[in-house]
N, C-alpha and C positions, 0 to 999 in steps of 0.2 A: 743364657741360662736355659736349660732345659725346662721341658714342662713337668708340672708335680701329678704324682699319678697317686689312686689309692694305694699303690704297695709304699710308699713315703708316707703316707699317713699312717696304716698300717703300721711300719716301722717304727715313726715316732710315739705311737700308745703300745709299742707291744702286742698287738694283735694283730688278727687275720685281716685282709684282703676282703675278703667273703664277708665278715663282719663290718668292715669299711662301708666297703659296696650299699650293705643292707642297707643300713643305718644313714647312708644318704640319699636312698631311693624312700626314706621312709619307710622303712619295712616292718609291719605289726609283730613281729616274734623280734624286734631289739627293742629295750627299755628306753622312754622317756632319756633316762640317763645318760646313756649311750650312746643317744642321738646326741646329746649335747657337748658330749666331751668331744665327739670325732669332727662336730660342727665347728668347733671352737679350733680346735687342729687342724683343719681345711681352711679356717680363713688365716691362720697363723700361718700356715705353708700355701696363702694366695692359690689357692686348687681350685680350679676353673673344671666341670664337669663334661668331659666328649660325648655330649649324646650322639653323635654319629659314632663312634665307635662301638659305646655300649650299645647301641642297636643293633648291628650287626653282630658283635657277641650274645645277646638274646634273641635277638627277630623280633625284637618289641620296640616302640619308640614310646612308648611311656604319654602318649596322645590321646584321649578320646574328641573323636569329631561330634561337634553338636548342631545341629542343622534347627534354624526358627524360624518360621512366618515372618517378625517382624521381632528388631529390637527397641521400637515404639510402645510397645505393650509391656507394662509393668508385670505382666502375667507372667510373660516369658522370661525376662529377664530374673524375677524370684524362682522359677523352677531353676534354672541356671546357677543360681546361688545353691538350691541345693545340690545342685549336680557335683560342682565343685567343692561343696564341703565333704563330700564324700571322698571325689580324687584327688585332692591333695592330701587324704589322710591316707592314701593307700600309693602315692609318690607320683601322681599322673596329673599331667595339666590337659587344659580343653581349649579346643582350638575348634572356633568360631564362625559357624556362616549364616547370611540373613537371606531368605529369600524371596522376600519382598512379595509372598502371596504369589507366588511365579513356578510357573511349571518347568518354563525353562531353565530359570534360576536356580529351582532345587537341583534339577538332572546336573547342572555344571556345578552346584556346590558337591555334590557326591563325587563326580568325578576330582574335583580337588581335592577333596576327604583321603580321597583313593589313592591320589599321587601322590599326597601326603605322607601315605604308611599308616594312617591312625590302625590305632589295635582298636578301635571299636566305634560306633555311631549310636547315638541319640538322638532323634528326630520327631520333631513333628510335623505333618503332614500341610501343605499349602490349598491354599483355595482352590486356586485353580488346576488340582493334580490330580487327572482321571485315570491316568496311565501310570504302571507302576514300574515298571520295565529296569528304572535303575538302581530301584530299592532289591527288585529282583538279583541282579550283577554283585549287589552285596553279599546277599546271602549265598549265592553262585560261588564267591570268595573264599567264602567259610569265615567271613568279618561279623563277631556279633551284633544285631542288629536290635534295637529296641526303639519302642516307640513309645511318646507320651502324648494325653490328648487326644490327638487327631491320631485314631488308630485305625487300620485297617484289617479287619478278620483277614481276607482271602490270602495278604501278605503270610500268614501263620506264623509270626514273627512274637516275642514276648512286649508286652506293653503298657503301660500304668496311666487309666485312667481315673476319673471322677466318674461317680456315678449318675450320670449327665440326665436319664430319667426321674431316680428319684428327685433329684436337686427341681429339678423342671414341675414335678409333680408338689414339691413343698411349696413351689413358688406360688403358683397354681392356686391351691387350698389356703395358702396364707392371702391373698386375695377374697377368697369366697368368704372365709371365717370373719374378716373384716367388713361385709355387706357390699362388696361391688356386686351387680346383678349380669352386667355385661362385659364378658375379659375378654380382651385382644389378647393376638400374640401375630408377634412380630419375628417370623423364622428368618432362619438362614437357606443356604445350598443344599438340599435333601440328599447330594450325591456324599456329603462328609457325615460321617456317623452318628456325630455330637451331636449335631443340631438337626437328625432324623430323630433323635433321642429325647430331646428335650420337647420335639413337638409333640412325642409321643405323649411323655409323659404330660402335658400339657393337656390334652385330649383327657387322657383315660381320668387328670384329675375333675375337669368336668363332667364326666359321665360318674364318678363318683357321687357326686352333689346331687347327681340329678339336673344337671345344668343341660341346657341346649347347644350343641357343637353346630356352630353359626359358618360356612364356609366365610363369609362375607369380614368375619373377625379374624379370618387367617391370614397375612399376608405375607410374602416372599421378599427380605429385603439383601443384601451384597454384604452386609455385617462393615458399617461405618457408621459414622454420625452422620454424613448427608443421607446416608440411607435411610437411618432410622429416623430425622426430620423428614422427611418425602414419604414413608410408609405412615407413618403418625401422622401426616395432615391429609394422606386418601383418608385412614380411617375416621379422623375428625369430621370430615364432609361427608359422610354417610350418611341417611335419612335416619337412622335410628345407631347417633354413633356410641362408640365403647364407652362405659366407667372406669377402666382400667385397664394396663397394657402390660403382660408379658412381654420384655425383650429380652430376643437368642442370648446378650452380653452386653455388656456394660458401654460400649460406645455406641449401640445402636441404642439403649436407653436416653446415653446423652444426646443423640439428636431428637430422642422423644420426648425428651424435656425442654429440650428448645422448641417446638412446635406448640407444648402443651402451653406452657409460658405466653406465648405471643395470640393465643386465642381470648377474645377478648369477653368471654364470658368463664373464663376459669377461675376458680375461688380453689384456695387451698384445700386439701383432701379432696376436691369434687373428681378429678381423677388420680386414680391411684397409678402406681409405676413399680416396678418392680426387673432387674438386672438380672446379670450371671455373671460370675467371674471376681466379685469382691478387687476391681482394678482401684488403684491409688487416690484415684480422684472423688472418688465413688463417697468417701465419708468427706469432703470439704467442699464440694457441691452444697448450692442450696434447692430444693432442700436434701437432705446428706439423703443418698438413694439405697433402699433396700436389694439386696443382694445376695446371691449364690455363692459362698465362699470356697474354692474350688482345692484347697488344701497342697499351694502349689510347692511351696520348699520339700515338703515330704514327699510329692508327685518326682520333686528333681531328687532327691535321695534314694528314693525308691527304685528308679530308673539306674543309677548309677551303683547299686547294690546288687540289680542284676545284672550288668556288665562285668562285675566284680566278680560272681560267680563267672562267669562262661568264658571270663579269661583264663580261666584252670587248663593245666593241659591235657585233661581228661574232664571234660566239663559234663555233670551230670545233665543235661536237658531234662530227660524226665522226669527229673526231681523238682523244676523251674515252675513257676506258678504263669501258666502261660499267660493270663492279664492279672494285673492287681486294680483291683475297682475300690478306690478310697473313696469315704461317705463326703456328702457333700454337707457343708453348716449355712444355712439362712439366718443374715444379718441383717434385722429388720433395723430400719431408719423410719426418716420422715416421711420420705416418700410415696409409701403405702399405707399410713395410718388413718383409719377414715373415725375410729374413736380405741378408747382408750384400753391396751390391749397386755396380758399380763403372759408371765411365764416364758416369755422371749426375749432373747439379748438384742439388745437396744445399744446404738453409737450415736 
């Protein structure tokens, strides 16, 4: 038996090809309806879809490459959900690489991406990546490149982040407002933007208050849970140690709370804690931890709507919002309650 091709579908409803075509790629200018009748004809006539062929009659494969730090992290994986609910409404599936915080890892997941054919990249940025050189060979491409997160100005690339200062600066103030008198914070890599940002903001909400910027409450940890147990118990054994600990994100809070836990003069509220990143775990911890809510499904939406544009064949760039900075939401919990506090959403 031959194979069935759109002009048999086509055929069979009396219409175009072109309208066939559309309407199984998902195409926004055919009706709901439309889809359904040709769907329902495609599986009647067993029509199996040749993306290698339609590829080469578009030059598209209907692909967006998504490049992550870690699919360990419920962060990444919600911006992903958004990403994807955008590309399958617009006929494109996402094709997946993890790179494990690895510099070498991303440079070979690009190079995959690449051999790929993806019509576009989504990315964010690895810990360990100081050199840019194959983010550069993208753009070199003319393959749209966008980044979420972990973004990089000098790449000059379009990219949707959180507003990683303020977020850092609420966290900050909802500490002080509360009566801790001594706030740690517990940074990340100053060479990644985010968490230059957050220490920023972190600072400037101190000097707000009027508070003292103590070097000795700053410290540098790798953004893990062993990290942030090891950073959280230098600053536990301090001569005059913290009441409260800013951490970069949520798993370095989790080893903060393991440390703060196993000190045996700790009483509930005596130290406060306080996240970033509103991760999964964050509200079924005891006690359930206050957090940076980083607005991640709309971060992956958002990312994947600028893809959407620059896929045009005449893509306006200039018209492109070259970052989108989404507000950050503070989700207070137990964790930083030292008394009883109003006007703030509570989990």
């Amino acid at each position: 038996m031959s194979r069935t091709t759109i002009h048999d579908i086509a055929k069979e409803l009396n219409t175009t090809a072109a309208t066939v075509s559309r309407a199984l790629n998902n195409h926004p200018s055919i009706s709901s309806a439309t889809k359904e009748v040709v769907r329902k004809a495609a599986q009647k006539l067993n029509y199996r879809q040749n993306r290698a062929a339609s590829s080469l009659r578009s030059g598209k494969t209907y692909v967006i490459g998504v490049i992550i730090p870690s699919a360990e992290i419920s962060f990444f994986g919600s911006v992903i959900h958004g990403i994807e609910k955008v590309a399958k409404s617009q006929g494109y599936s996402v094709l997946l690489f993890q790179t494990n915080e690895s510099y070498e890892d991303e440079a070979q997941g690009i190079q995959t991406l690449l051999q790929s054919n993806v019509d576009g990249i989504i990315a964010s940025i690895a810990k360990e990546t100081t050199r840019y050189d194959h983010f550069q060979e993208v753009k070199n491409r003319k393959i749209p490149l966008i980044l979420f997160d972990r973004a990089i100005d000098e790449l000059d690339v379009p990219a949707v982040v959180i507003d990683d200062y303020k977020g850092a600066y609420m966290a900050t103030e909802h500490l002080i407002r509360q009566g801790y008198q001594r706030i740690a914070h517990i940074s990340g890599p100053q060479h990644i933007q985010i968490f230059h940002e957050r220490l920023r903001g972190y600072v400037d909400a101190l000097k707000a208050y009027n508070y003292k910027v103590d070097g000795d409450l700053i410290t540098y940890g790798k953004v893990s849970i062993d990290s942030g147990r090891t950073c959280t118990e230098a600053l536990l054994n301090l001569p005059k140690r913290p009441d409260a600990i800013f951490a970069v994100e949520d798993f370095t809070a989790l080893g903060a709370l393991q440390a703060i836990k196993e000190t045996p003069w700790n009483k509930p509220g005596q130290i406060g804690l306080v996240g970033f990143a509103n991760e999964a775990f964050s509200a079924y911890i005891t006690p359930g931890l206050t957090t940076v809510d980083q607005q991640t499904a709309l971060m992956g939406q958002e990312a994947a709507n600028i893809f959407m544009n620059l896929r045009q064949e005449e893509p306006t760039l200039v018209d492109l919002p070259q970052k989108i900075i989404l507000d950050p939401v503070l989700v207070v919990r137990q964790s930083s309650l030292r008394k009883k506090i109003s006007r703030r959403r509570e989990e």
